[in-house]
C-alpha positions in Angstrom: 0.0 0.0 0.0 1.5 3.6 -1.1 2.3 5.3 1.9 1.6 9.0 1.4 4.4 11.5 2.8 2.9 15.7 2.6 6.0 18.0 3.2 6.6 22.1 3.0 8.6 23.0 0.2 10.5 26.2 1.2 12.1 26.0 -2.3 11.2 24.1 -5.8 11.6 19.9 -5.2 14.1 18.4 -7.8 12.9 15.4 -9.6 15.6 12.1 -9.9 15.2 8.9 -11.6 11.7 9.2 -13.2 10.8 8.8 -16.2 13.9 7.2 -17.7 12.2 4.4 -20.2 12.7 6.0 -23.6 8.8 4.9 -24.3 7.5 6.5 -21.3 6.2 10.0 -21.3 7.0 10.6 -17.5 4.4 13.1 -15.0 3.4 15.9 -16.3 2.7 19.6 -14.8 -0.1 21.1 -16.6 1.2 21.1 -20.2 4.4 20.4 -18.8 6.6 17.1 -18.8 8.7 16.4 -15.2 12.1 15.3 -16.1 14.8 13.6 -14.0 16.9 16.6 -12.5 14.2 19.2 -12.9 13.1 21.4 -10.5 9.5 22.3 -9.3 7.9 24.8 -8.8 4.8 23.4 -6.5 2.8 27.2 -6.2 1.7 29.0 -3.8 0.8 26.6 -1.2 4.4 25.7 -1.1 3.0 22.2 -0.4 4.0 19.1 -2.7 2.1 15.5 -1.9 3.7 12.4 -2.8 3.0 8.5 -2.9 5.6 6.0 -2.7 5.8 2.3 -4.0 8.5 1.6 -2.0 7.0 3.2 1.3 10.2 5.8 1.6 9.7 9.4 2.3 10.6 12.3 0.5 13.5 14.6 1.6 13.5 18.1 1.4 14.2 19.2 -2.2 14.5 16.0 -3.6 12.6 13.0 -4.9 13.4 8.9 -4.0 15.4 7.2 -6.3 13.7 4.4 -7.9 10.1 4.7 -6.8 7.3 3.6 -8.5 3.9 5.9 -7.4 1.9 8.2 -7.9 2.7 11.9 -7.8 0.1 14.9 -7.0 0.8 18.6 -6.7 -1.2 21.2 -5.7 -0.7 24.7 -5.4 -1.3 27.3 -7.8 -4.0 26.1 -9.4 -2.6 22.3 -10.4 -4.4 19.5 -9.0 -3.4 16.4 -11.3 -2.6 13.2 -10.6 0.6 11.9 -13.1 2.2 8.0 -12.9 5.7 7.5 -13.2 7.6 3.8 -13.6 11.2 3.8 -13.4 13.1 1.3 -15.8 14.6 -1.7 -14.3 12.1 -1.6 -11.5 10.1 -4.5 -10.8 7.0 -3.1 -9.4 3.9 -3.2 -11.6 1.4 -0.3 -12.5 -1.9 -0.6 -11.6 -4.5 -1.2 -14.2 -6.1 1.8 -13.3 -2.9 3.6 -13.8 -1.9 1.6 -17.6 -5.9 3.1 -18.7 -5.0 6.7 -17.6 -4.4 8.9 -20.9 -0.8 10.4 -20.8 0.0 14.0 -22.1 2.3 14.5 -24.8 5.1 16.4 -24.5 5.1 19.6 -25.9 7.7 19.5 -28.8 11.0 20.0 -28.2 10.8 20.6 -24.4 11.7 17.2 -24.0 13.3 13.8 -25.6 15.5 11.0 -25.0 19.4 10.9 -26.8 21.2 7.8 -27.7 21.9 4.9 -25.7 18.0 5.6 -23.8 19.3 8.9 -21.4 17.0 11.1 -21.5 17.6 14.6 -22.9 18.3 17.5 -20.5 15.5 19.3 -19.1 14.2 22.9 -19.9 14.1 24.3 -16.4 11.7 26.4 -15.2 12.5 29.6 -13.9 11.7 29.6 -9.8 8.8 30.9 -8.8 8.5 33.1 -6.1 6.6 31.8 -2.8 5.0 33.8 -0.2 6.4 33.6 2.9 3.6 31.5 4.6 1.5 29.0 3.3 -2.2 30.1 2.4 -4.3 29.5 5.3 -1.4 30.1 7.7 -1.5 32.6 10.6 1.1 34.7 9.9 3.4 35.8 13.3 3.3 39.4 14.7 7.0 39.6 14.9 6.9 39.3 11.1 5.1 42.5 10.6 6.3 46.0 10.5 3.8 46.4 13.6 6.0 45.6 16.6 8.6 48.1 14.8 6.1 50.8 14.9 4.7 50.6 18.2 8.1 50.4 20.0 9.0 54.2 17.8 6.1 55.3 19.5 6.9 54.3 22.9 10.1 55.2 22.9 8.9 58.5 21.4 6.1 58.7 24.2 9.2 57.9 26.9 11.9 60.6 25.9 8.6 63.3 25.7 7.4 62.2 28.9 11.5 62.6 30.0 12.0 65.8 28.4 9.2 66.9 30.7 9.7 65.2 33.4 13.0 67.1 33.6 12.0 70.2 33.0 9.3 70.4 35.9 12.2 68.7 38.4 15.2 70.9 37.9 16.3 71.9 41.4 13.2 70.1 42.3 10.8 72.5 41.1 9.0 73.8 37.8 10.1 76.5 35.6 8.0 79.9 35.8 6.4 82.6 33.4 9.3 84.7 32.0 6.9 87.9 32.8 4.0 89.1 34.3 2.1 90.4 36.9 3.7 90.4 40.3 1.5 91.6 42.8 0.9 87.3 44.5 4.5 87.2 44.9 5.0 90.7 46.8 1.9 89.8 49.3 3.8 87.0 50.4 7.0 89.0 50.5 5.3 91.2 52.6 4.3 88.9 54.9 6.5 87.4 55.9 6.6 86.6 59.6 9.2 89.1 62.2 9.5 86.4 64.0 11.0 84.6 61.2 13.5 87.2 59.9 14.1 87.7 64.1 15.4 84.1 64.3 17.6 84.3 60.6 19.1 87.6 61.7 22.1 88.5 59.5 21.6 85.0 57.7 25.5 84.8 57.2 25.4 87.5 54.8 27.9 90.7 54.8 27.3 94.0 54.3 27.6 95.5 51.0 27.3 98.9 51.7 29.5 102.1 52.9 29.0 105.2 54.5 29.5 107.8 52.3 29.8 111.7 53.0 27.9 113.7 50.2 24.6 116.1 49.9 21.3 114.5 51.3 19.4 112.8 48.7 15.6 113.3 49.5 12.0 113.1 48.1 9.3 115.6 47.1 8.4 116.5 51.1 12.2 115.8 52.4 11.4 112.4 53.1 14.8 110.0 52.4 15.0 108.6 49.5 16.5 105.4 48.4 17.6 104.9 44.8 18.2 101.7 42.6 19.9 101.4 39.6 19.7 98.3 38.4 18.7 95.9 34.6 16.4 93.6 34.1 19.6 91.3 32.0 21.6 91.4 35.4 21.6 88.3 37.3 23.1 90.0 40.5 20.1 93.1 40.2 18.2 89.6 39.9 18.9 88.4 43.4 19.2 92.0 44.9 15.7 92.9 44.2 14.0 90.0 46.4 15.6 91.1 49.6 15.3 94.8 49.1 11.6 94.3 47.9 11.3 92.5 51.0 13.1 95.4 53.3 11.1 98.0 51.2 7.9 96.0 52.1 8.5 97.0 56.0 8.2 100.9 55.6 5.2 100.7 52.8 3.5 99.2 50.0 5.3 98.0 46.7 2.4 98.4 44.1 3.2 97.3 40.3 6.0 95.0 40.4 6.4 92.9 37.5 7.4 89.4 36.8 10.5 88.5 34.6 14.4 86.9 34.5 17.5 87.9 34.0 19.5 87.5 30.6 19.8 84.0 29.1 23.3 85.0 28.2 24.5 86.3 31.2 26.0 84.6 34.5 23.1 82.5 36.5 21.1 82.7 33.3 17.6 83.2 33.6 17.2 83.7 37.2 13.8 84.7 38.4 12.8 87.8 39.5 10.8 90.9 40.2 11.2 94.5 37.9 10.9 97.6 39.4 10.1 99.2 36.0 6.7 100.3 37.0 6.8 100.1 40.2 4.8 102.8 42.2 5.7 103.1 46.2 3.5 104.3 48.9 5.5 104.8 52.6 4.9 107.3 55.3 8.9 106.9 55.8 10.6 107.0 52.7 10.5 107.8 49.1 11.9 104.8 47.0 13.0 105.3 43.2 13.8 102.6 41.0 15.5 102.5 37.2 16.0 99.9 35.0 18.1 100.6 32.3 17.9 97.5 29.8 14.9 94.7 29.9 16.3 91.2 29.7 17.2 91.4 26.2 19.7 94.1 26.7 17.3 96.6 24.8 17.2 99.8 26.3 14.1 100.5 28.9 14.8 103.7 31.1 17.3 106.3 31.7 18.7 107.7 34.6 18.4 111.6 35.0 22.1 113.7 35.2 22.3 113.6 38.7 21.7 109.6 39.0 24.3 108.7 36.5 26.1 111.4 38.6 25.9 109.5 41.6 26.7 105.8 39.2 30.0 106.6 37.9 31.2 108.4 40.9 30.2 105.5 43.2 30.1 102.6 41.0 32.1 103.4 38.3 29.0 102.6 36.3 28.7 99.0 37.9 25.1 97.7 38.7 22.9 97.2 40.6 23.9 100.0 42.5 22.0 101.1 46.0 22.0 104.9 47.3 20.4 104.8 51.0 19.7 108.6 51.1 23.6 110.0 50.0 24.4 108.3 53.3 25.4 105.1 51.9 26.2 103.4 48.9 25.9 99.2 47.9 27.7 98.5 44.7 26.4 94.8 43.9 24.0 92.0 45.8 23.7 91.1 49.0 24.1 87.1 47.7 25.0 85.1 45.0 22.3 84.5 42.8 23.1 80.5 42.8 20.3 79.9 45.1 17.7 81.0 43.0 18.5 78.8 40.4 15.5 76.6 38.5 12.8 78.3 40.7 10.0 80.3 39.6 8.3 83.5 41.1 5.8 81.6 43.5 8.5 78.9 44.4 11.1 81.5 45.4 8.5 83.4 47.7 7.4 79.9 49.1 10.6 79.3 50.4 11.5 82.5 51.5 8.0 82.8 53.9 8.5 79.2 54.6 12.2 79.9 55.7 13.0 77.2 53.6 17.2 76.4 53.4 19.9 78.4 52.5 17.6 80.8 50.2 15.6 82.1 53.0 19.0 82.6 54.9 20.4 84.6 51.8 17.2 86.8 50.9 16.0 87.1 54.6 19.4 87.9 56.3 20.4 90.1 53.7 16.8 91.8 53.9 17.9 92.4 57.5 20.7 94.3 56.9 19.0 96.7 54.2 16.5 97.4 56.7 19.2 98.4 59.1 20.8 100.9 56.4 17.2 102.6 55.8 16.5 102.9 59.5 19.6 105.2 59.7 18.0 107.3 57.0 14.5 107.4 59.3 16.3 107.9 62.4 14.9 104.4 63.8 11.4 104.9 62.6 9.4 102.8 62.5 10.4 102.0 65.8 9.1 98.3 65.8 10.8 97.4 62.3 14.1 99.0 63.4 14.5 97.9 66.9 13.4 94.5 66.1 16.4 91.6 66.4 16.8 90.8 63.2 17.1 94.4 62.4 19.8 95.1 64.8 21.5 91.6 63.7 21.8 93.6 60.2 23.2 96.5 62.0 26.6 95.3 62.9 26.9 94.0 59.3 27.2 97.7 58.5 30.1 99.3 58.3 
């Protein structure tokens, strides 16, 4: 009994030993004769179905020697049964078989030479095979799917890192670049005396040094304290936190706005307050603010005569420069602007009201010791501010 063998033909099967009687036609494909050392091409299906007379199983690419069966390919549209007898073997075709009609070859693809070889083959030219048979589930990993879903989560995962890092440097989120101020000075404003009583001096050194020179005043002889300062300088950055802070104890700060200091510069982009159109209300003292350049370096305001007067004579044009009513003079901050890095508005007056670290210390202690230089201009008034212990910590920072 044939045994019947069905294998998966990655590539076209090659035919040996068939056909090699000079009267026998051989199996056919389609209009095609099969020839001993041909090659083929079993369709689409990739699958090729064999009976053997001798029982032996067909290897990959290959066909039994000597075998004596029947030989049906499908695929691509064949499905044809063709007999085969090898000479000089000694198995008989069935009846059945000896009545089935035989094809003729088509002439000249096919013949026998002298001495009963037969001729060499015309080989067909390979036909291409799909990758998987028809019917067969197909593998994700074999689609471009798996490709394009792990591009979008990595994309998804450097996004979500981009931003991730962006919100956490130093811990906190970046800020508006400008803006209206006036939530940031309340909390400058109130922030507690008995915390800047228990910083005191915060570390910091005085800036400032007496100077002898005429009085500078306000409209009504009140003293007047003058800043000179940009919004692109990182050290009028820091300055203007502490002395909004000491400003904030003799009156009310009213139009601050919200920006940072050049990108640029040192301590890039620091956050701040601008005293551009600020307006000051203080039964004590008159305070007068200019800012020369915004953070661009484009020109904003312009000192009168007698300001840039007091600059270069002072300061030798350096900024920010402080002028505590021609009594004293500060030629740059109180602090280094390092501790404000990577904060925005809000987060800086959190910390500061919350004495939070060495920012409070900076801003706070150096607040201290500008409200000890204006209480020498008001001759100790307001009498709680100045006599208070923080106060008189700033004091003997003075010089």
């Amino acid at each position: 009994m044939p045994v019947q063998q069905r294998v998966n033909a990655v590539e076209p099967l090659r035919i040996l030993q068939l056909g090699q009687s000079e009267d026998e036609l051989g199996p056919e494909l389609g209009r095609r004769q099969v020839l001993p050392g041909e090659l083929i091409d079993v369709g689409r299906r990739r699958e090729f179905c064999c009976a053997h007379g001798d029982g032996r199983q067909a290897s990959r690419g290959s066909w039994p020697r000597a075998t004596t069966g029947r030989i049906v390919l499908g695929g691509g549209g064949y499905d044809q049964s063709y007999h085969a007898q090898p000479r000089a073997s000694s198995r008989q075709v069935s009846k059945a078989d000896r009545r089935r009609p035989q094809r003729q070859a088509a002439p000249g693809r096919t013949g026998s030479r002298p001495g009963g070889r037969p001729a060499e083959p015309e080989r067909l030219a390979p036909r291409r095979v799909p990758s998987t048979p028809r019917g067969a589930k197909r593998s994700i990993w074999s689609s471009p799917l798996p490709i394009v879903l792990a591009l979008l989560a990595l994309g998804l995962l450097v996004t979500g890192f981009v931003v991730y890092a962006r919100n956490q440097a130093g811990g906190q989120p970046q800020a508006q670049e400008s803006g209206d101020g006036s939530s940031v000075v309340a909390k400058l404003s109130g922030v507690s005396p008995a915390l800047l009583d228990r910083v005191g001096a915060g570390g910091t050194k005085s800036v400032s040094k007496a100077i002898t020179g005429p009085p500078l005043t306000g409209i009504g002889g009140k003293p007047q304290i003058l800043y000179l300062g940009a919004e692109y300088c990182p050290y009028c950055a820091a300055e203007r936190w502490s002395l909004a802070v000491a400003l904030s104890r003799f009156g009310q700060l009213q139009g601050i706005r919200l920006t940072r200091s050049g990108s640029d510069d040192a301590f890039p982009d620091t956050a701040t307050l601008s005293f551009t159109q600020v307006r000051y209300v203080s039964s004590y003292i008159e305070f007068v603010a200019v800012e020369t350049a915004d953070r661009q370096r484009q020109p904003l305001q312009s000192p009168s005569p007698a300001q840039q007067h007091l600059l270069d004579t002072y300061s030798g044009g350096s900024i920010p420069f402080l002028d505590f009513a021609g009594q004293r003079t500060q030629i740059g901050s109180g602090f280094l602007p390092d501790v404000l890095a990577n904060r925005s508005q809000d987060q800086i007056a959190n910390s500061i009201t919350a004495g939070d670290g060495p920012l409070a210390q900076a801003v706070l202690g150096h607040a201290n010791v500008l409200t000890a230089a204006i209480c020498r201009t008001t001759a100790g008034q307001p009498a709680g501010v100045c006599g208070s212990a923080g106060v008189k910590a700033g004091d003997l920072q003075l010089r």
